[in-house]
Structure formats: C-alpha cells, structure tokens
mmCIF file of the N, C-alpha and C atoms, coordinates in Angstrom:
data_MODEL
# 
_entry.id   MODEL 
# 
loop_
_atom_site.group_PDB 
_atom_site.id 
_atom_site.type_symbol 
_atom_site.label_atom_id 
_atom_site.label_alt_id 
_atom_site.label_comp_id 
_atom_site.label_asym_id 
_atom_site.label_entity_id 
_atom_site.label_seq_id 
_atom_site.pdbx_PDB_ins_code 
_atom_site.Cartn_x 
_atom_site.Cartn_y 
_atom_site.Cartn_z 
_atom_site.occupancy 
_atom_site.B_iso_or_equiv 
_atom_site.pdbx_formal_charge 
_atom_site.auth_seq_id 
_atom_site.auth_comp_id 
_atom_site.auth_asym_id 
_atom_site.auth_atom_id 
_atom_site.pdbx_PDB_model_num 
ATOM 1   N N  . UNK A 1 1  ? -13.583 -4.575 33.014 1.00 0.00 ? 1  UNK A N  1 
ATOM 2   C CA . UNK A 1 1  ? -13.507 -3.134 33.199 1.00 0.00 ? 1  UNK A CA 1 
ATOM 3   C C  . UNK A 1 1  ? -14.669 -2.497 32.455 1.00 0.00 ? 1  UNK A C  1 
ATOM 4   N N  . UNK A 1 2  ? -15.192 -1.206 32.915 1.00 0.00 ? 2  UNK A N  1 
ATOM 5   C CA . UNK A 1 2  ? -16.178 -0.761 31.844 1.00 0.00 ? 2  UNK A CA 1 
ATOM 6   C C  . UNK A 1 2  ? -15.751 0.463  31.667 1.00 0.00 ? 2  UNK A C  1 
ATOM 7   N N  . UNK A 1 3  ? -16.524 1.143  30.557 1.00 0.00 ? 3  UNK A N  1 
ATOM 8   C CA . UNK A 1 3  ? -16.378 1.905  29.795 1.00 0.00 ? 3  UNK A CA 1 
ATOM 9   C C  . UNK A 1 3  ? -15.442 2.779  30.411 1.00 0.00 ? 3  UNK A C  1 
ATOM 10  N N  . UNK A 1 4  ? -15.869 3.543  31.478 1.00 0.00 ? 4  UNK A N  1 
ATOM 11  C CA . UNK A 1 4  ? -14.849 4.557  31.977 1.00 0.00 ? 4  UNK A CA 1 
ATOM 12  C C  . UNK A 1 4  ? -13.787 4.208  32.524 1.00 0.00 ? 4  UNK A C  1 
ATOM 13  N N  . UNK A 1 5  ? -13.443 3.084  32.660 1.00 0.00 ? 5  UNK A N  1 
ATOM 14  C CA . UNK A 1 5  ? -11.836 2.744  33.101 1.00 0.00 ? 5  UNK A CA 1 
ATOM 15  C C  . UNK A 1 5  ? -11.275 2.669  31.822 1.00 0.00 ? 5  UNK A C  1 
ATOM 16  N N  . UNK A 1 6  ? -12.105 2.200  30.553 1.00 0.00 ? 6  UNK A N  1 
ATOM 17  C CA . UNK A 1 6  ? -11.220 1.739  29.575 1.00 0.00 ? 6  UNK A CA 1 
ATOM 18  C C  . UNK A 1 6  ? -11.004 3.298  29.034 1.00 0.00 ? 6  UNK A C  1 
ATOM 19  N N  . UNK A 1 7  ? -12.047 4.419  29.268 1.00 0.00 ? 7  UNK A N  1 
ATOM 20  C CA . UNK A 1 7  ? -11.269 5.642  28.967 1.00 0.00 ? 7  UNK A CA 1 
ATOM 21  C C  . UNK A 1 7  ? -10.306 5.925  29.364 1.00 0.00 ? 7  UNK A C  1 
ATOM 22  N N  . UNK A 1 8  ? -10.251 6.208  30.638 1.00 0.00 ? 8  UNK A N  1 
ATOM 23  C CA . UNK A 1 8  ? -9.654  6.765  31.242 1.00 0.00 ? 8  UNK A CA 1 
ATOM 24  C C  . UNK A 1 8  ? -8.423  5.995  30.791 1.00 0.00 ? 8  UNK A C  1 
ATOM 25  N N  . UNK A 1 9  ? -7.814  4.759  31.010 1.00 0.00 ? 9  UNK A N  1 
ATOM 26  C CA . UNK A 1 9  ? -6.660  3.955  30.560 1.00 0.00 ? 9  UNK A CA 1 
ATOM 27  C C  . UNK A 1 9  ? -6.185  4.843  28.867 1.00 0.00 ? 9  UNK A C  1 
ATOM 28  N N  . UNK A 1 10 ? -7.505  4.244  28.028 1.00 0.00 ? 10 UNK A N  1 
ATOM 29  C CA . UNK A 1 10 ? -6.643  4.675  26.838 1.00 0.00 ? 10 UNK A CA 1 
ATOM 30  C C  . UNK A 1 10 ? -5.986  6.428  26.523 1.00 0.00 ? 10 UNK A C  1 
ATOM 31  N N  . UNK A 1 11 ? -6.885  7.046  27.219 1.00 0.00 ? 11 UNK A N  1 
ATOM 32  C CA . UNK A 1 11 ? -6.553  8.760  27.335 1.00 0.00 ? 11 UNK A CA 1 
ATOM 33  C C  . UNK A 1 11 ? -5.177  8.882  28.295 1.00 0.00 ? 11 UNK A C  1 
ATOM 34  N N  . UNK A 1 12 ? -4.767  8.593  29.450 1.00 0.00 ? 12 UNK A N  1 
ATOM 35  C CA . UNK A 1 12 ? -3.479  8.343  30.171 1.00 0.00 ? 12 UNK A CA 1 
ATOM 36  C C  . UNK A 1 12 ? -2.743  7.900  29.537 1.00 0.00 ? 12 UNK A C  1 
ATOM 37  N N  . UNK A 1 13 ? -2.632  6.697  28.591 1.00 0.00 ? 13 UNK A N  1 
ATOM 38  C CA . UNK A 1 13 ? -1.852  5.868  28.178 1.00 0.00 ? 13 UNK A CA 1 
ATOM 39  C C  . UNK A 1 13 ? -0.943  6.400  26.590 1.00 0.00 ? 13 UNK A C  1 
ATOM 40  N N  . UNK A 1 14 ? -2.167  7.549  26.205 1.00 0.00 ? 14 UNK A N  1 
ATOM 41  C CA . UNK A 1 14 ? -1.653  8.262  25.233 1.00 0.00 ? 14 UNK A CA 1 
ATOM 42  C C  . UNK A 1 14 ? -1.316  9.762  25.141 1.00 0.00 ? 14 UNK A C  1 
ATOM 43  N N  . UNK A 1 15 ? -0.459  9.835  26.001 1.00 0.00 ? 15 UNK A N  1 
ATOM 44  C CA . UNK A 1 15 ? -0.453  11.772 26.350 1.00 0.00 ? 15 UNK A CA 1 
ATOM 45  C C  . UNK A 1 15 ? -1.626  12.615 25.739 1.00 0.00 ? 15 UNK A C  1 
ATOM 46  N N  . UNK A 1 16 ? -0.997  13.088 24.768 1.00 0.00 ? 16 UNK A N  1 
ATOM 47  C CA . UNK A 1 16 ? -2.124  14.401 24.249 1.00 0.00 ? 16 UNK A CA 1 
ATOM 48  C C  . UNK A 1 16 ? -2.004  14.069 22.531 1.00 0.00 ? 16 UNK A C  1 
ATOM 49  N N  . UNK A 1 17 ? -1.762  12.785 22.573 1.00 0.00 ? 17 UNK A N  1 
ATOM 50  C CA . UNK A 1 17 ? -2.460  12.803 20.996 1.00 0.00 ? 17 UNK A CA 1 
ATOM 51  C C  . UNK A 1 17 ? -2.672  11.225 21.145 1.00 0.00 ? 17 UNK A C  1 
ATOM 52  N N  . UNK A 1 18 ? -3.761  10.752 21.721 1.00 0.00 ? 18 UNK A N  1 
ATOM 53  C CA . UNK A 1 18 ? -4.120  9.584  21.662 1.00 0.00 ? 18 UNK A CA 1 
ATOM 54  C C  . UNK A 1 18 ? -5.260  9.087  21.081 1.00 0.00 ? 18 UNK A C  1 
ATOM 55  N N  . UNK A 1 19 ? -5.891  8.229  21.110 1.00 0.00 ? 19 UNK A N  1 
ATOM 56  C CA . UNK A 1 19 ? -7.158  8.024  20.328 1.00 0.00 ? 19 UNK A CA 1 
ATOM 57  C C  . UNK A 1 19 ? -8.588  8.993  21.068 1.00 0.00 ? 19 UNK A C  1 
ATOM 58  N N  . UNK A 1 20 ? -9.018  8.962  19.862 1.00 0.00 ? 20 UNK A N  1 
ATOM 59  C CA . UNK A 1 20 ? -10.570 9.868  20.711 1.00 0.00 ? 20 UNK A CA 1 
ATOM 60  C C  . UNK A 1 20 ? -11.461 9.282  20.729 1.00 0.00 ? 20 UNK A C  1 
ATOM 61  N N  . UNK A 1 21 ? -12.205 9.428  22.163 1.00 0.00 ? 21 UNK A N  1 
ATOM 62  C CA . UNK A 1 21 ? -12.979 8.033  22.163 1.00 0.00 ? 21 UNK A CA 1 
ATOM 63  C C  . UNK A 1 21 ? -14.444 8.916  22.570 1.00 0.00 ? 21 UNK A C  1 
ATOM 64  N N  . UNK A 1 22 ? -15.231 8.358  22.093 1.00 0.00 ? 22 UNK A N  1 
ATOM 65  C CA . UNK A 1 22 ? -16.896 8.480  21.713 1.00 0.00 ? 22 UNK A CA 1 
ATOM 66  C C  . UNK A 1 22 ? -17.447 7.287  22.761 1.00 0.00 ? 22 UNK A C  1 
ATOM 67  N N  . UNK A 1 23 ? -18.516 7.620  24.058 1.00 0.00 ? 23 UNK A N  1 
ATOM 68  C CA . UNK A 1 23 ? -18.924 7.025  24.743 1.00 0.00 ? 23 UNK A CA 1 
ATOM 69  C C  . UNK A 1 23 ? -19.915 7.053  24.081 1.00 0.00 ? 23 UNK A C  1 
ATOM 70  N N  . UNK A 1 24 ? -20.475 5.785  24.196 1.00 0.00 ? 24 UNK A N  1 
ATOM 71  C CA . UNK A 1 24 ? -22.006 4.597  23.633 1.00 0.00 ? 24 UNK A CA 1 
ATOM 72  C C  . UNK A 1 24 ? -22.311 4.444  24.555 1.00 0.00 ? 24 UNK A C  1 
ATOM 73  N N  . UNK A 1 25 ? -23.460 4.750  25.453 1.00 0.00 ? 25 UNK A N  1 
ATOM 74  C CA . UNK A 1 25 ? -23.517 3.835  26.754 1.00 0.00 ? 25 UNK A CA 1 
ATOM 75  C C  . UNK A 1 25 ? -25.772 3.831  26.768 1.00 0.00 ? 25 UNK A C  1 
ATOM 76  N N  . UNK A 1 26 ? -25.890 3.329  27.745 1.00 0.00 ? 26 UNK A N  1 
ATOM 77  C CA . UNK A 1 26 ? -27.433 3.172  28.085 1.00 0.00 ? 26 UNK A CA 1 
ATOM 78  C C  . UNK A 1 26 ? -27.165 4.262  29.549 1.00 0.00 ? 26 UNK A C  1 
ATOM 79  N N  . UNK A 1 27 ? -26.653 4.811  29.660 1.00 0.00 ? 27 UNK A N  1 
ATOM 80  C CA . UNK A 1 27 ? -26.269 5.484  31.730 1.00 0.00 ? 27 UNK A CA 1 
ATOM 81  C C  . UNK A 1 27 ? -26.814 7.066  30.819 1.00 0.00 ? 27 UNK A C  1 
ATOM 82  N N  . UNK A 1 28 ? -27.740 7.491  31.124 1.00 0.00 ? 28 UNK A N  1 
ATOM 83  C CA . UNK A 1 28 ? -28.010 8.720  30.871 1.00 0.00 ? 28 UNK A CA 1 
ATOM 84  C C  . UNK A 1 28 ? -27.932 9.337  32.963 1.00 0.00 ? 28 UNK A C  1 
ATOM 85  N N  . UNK A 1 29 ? -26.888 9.652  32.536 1.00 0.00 ? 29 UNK A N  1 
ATOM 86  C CA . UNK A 1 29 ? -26.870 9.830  34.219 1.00 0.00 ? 29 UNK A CA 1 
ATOM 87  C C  . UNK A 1 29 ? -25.865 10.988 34.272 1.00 0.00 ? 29 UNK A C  1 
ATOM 88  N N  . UNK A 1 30 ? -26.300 12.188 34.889 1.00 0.00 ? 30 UNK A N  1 
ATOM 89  C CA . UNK A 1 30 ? -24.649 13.052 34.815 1.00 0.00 ? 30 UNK A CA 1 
ATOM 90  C C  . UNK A 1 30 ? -23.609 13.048 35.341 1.00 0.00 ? 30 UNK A C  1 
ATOM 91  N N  . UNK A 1 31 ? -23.903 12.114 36.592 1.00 0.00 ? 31 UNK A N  1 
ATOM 92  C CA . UNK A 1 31 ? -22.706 11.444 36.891 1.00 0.00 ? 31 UNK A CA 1 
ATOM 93  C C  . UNK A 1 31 ? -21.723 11.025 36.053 1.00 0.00 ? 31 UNK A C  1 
ATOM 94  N N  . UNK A 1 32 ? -22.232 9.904  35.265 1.00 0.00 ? 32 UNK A N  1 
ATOM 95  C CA . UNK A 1 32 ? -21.705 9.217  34.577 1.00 0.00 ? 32 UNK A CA 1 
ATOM 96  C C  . UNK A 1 32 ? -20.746 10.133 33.236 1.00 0.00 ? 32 UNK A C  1 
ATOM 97  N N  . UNK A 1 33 ? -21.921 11.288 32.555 1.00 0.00 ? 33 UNK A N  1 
ATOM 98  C CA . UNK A 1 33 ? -21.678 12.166 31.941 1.00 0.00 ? 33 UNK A CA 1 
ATOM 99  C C  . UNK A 1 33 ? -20.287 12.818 32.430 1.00 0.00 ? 33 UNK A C  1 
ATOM 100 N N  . UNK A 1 34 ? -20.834 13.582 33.161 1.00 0.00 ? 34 UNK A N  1 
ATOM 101 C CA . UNK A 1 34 ? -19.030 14.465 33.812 1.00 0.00 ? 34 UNK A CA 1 
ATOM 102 C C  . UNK A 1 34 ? -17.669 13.351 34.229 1.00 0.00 ? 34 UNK A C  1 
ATOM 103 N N  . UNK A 1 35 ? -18.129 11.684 35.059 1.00 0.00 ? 35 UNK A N  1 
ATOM 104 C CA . UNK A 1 35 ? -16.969 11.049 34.800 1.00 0.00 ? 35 UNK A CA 1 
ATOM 105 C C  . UNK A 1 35 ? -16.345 10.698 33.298 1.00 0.00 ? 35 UNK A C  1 
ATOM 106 N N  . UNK A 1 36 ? -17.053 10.625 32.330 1.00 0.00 ? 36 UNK A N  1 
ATOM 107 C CA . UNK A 1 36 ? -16.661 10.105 31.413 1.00 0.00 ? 36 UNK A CA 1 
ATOM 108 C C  . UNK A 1 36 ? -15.697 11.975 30.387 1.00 0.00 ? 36 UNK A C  1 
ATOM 109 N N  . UNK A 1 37 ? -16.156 12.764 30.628 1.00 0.00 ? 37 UNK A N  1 
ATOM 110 C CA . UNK A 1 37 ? -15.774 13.949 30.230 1.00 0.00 ? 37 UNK A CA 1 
ATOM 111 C C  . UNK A 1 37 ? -14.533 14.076 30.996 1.00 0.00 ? 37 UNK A C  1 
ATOM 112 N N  . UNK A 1 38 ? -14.318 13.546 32.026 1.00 0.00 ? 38 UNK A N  1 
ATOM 113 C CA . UNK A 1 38 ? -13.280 14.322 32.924 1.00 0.00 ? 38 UNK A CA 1 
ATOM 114 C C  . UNK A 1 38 ? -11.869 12.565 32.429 1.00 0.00 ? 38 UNK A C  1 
ATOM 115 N N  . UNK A 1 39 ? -12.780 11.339 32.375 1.00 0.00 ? 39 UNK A N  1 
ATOM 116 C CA . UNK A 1 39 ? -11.748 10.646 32.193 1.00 0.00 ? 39 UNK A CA 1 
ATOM 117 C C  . UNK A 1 39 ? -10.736 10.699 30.533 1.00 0.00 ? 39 UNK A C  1 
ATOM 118 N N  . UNK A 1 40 ? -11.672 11.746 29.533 1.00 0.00 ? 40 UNK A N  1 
ATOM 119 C CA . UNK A 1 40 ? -10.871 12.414 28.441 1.00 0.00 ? 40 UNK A CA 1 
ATOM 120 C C  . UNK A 1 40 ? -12.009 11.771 26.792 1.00 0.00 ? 40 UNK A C  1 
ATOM 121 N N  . UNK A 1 41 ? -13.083 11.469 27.644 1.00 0.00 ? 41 UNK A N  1 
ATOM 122 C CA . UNK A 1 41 ? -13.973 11.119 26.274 1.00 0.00 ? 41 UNK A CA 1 
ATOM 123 C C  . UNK A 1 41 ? -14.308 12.684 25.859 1.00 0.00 ? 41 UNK A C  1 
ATOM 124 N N  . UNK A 1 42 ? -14.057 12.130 24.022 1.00 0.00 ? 42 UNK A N  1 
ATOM 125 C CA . UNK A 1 42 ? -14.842 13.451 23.357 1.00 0.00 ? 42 UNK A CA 1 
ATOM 126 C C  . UNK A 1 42 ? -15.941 13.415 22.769 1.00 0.00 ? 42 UNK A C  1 
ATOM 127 N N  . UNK A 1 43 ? -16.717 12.230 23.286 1.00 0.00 ? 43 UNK A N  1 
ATOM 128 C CA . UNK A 1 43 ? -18.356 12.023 23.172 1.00 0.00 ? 43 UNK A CA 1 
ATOM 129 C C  . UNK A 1 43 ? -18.944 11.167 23.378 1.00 0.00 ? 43 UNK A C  1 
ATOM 130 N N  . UNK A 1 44 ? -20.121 11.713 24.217 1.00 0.00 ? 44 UNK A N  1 
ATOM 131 C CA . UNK A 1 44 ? -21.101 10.790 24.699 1.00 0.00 ? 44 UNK A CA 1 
ATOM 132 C C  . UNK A 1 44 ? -22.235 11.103 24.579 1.00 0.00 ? 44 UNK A C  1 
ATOM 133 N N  . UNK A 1 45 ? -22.876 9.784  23.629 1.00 0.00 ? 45 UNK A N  1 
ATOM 134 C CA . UNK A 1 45 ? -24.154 9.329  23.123 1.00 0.00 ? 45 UNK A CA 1 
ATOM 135 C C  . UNK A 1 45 ? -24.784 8.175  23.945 1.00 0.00 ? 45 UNK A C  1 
ATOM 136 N N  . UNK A 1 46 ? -26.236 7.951  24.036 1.00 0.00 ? 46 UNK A N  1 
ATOM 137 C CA . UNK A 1 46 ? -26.935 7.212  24.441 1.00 0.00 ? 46 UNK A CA 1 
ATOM 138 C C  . UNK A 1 46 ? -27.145 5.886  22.955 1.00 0.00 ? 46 UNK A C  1 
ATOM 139 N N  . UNK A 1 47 ? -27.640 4.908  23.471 1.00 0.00 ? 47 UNK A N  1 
ATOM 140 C CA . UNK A 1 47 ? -27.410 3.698  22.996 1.00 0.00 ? 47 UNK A CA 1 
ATOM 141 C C  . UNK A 1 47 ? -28.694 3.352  21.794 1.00 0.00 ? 47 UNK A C  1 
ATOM 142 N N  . UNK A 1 48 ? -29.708 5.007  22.247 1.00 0.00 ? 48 UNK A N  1 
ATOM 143 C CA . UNK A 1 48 ? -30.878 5.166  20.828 1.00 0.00 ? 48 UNK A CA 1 
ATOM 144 C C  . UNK A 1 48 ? -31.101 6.197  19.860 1.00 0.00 ? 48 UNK A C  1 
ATOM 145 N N  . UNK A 1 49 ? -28.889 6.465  19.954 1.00 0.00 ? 49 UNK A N  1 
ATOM 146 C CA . UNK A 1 49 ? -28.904 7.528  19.302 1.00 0.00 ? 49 UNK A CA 1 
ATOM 147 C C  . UNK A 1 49 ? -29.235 7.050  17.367 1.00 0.00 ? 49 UNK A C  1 
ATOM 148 N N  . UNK A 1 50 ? -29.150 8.080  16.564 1.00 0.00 ? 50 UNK A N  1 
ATOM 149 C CA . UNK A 1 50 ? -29.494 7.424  15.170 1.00 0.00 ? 50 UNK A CA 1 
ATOM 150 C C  . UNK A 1 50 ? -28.232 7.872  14.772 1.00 0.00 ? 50 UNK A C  1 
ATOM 151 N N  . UNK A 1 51 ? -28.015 6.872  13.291 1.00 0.00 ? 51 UNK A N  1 
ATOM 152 C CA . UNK A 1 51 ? -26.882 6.488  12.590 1.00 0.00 ? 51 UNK A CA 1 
ATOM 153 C C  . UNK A 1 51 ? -26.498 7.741  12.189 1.00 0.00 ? 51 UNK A C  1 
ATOM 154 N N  . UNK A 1 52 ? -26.875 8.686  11.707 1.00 0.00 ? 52 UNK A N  1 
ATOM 155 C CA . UNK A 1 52 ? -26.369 9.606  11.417 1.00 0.00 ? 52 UNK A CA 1 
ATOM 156 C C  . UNK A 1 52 ? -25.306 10.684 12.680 1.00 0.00 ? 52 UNK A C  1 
ATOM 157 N N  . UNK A 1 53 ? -26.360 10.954 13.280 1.00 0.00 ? 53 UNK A N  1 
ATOM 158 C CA . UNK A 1 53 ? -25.606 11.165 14.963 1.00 0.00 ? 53 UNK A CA 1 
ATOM 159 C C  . UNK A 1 53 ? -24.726 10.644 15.404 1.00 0.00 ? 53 UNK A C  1 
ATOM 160 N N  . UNK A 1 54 ? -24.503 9.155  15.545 1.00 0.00 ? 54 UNK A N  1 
ATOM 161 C CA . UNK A 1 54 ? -23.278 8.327  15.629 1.00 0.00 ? 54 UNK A CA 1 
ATOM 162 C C  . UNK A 1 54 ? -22.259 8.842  14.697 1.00 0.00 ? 54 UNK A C  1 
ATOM 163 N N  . UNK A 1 55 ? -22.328 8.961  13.375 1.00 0.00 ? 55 UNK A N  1 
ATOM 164 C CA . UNK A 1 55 ? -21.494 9.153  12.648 1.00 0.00 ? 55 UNK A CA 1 
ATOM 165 C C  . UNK A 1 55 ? -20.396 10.700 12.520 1.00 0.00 ? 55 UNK A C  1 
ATOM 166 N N  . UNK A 1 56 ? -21.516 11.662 13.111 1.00 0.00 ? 56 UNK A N  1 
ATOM 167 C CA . UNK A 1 56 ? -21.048 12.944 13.523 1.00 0.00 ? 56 UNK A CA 1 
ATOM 168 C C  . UNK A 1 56 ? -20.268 12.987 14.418 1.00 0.00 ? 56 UNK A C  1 
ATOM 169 N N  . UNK A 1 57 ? -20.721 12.106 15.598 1.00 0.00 ? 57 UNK A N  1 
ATOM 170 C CA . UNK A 1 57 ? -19.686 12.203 16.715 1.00 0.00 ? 57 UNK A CA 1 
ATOM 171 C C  . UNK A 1 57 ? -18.099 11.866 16.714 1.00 0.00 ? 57 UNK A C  1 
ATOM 172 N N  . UNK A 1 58 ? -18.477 10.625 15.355 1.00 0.00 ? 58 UNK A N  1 
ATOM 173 C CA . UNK A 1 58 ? -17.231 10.091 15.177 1.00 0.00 ? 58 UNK A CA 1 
ATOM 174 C C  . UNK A 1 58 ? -16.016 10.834 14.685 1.00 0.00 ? 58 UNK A C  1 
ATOM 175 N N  . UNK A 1 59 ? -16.931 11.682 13.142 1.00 0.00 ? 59 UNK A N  1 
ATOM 176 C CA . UNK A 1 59 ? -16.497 12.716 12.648 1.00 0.00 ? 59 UNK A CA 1 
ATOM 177 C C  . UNK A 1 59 ? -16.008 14.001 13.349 1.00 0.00 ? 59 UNK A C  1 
ATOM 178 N N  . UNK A 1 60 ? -16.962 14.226 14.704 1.00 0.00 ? 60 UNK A N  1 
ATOM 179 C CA . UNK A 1 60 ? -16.454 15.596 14.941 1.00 0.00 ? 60 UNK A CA 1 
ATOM 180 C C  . UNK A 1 60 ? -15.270 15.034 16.306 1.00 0.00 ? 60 UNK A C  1 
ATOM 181 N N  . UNK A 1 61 ? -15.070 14.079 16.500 1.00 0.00 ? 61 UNK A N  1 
ATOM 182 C CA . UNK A 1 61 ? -14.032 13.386 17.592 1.00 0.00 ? 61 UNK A CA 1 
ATOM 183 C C  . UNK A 1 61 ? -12.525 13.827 16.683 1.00 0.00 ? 61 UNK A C  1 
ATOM 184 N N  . UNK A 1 62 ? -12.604 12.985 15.634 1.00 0.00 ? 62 UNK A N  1 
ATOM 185 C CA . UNK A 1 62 ? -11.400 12.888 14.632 1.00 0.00 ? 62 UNK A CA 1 
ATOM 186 C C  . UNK A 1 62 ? -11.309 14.051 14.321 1.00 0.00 ? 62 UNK A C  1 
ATOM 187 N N  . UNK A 1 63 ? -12.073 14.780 13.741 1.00 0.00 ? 63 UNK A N  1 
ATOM 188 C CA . UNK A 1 63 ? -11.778 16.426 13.755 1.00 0.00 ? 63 UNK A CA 1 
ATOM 189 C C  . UNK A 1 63 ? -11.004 17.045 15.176 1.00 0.00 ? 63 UNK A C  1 
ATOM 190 N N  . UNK A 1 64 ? -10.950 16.368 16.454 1.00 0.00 ? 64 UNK A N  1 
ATOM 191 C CA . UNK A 1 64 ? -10.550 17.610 18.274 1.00 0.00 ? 64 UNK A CA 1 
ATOM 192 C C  . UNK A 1 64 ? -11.579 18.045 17.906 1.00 0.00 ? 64 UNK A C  1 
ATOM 193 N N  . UNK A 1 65 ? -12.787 17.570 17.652 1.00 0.00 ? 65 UNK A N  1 
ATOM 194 C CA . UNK A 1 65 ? -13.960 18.369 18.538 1.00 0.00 ? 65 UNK A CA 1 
ATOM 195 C C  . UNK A 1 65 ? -14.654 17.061 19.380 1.00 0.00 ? 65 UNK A C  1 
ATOM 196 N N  . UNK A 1 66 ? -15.943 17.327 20.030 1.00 0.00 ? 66 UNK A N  1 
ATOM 197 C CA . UNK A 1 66 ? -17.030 16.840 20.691 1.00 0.00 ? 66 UNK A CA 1 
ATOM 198 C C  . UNK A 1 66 ? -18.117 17.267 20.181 1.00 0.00 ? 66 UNK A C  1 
ATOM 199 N N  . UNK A 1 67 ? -18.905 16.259 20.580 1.00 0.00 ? 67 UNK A N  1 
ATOM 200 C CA . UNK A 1 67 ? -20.345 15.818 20.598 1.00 0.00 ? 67 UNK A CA 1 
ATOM 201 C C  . UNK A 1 67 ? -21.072 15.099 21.785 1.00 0.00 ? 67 UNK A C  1 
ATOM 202 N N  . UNK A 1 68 ? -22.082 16.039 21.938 1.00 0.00 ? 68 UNK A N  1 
ATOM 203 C CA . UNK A 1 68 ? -23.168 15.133 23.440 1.00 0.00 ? 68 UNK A CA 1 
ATOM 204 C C  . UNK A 1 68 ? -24.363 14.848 22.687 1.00 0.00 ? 68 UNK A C  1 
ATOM 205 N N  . UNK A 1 69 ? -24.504 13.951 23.288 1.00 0.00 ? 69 UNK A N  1 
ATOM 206 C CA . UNK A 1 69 ? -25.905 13.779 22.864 1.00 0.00 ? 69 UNK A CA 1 
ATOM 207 C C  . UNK A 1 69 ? -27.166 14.905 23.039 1.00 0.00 ? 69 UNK A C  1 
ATOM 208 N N  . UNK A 1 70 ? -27.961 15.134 22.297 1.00 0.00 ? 70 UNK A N  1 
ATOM 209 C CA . UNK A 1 70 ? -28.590 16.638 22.724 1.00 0.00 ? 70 UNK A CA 1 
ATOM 210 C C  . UNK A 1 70 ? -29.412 16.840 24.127 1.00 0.00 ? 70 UNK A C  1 
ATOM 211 N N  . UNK A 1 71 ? -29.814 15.622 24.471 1.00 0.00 ? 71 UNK A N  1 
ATOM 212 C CA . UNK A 1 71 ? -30.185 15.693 26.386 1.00 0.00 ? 71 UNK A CA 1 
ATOM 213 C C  . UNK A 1 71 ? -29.344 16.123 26.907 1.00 0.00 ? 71 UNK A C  1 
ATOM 214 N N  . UNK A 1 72 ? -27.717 15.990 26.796 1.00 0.00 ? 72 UNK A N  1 
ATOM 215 C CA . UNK A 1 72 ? -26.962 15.829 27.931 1.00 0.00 ? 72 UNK A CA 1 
ATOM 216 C C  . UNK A 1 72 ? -26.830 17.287 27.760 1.00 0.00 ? 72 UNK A C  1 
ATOM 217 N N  . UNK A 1 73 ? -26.473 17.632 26.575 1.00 0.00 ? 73 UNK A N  1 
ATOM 218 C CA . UNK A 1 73 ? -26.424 19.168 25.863 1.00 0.00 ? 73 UNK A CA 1 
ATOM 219 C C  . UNK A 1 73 ? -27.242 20.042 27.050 1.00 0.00 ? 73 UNK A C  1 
ATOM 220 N N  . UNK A 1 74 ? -28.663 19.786 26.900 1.00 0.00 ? 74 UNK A N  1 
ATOM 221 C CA . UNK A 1 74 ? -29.542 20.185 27.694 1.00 0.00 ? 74 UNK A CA 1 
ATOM 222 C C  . UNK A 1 74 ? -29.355 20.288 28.838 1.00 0.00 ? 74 UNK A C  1 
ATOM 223 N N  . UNK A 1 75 ? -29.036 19.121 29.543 1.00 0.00 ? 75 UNK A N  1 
ATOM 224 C CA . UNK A 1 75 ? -28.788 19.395 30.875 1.00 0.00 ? 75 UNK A CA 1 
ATOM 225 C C  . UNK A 1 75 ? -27.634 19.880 31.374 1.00 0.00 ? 75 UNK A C  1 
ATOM 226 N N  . UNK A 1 76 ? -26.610 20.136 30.548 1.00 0.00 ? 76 UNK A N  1 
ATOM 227 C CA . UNK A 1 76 ? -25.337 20.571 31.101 1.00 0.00 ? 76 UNK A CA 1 
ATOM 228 C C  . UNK A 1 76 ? -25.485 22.225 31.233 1.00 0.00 ? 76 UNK A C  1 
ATOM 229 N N  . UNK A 1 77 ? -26.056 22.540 30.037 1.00 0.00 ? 77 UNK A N  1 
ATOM 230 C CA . UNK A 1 77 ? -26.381 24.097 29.940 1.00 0.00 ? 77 UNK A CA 1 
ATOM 231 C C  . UNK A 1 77 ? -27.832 24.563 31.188 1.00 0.00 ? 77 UNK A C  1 
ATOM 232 N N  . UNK A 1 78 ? -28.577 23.829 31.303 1.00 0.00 ? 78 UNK A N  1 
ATOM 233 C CA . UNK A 1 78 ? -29.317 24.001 32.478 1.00 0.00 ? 78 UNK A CA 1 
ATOM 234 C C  . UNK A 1 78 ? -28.354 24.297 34.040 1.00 0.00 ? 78 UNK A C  1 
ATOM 235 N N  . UNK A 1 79 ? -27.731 23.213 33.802 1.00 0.00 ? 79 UNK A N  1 
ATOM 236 C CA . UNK A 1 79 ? -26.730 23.191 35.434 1.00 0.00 ? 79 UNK A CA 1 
ATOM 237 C C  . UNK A 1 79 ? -25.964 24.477 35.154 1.00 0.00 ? 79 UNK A C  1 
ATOM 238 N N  . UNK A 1 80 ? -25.450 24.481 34.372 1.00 0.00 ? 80 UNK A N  1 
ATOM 239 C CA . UNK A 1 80 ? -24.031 25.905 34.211 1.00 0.00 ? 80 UNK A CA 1 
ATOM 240 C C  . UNK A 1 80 ? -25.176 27.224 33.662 1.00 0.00 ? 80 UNK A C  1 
ATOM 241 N N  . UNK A 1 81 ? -25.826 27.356 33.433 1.00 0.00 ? 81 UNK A N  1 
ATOM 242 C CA . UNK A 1 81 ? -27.179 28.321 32.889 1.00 0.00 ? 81 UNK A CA 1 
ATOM 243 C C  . UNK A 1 81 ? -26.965 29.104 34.077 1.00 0.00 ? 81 UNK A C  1 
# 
C-alpha cells in the first residue's frame, strides 16, 4: 500500500481523534497534495525538506495544526488566489 492508502486507513480507522499523520513523500504533485489533504494528512513535506522543518511539522501536527511544505503553500494560494 502507499502512503495515501495508509492515510487514509489510519484517519478512518480512528474517528476524530486519531493519530496525525505528516506526509514525507518525493510526489511534489498537487494531485497528490489535495489527495493526501482530503485522505486526513496534517502535513505534507517533500523528502529535501530540513530537520528543523520536519520537526515543526511534527510539532505543529500534535498541536491540530498543519504544515505544507512552503512550495505547496505557494501553489495552493496561487490556485485559490
């Protein structure tokens, strides 16, 4: 299975207080972006993000917040702009 099935599984599998999961991936693709948002990830980073960045996401996941990586940032606000 990859990444977005295993979201999507663990987000279904845990109503509304389940684990929060932070996508790692190499797919800079917005496809991929909006499936992985819609299957209940609360962040997605690319695979050359830096340690510190990783660590925020993690942080701001466990906090109920999100984090994109700042491209995707970019392009999401371009499309909805």
């Amino acid at each position: 299975m990859d990444g977005l099935e295993a979201t999507r599984r663990l987000a279904a599998g845990a109503g509304g207080g389940g684990p929060r999961i932070v996508i790692l991936t190499t797919f800079d693709l917005d496809d991929y972006v909006y499936e992985a948002l819609r299957a209940g990830a609360s962040g997605f980073l690319l695979k050359d993000v830096r340690r510190g960045d990783l660590l925020a996401a993690v942080d701001a996941a466990a906090a109920g917040d999100a984090l994109l990586a700042p491209s995707v940032t970019r392009r999401l606000i371009e499309a909805f702009a």
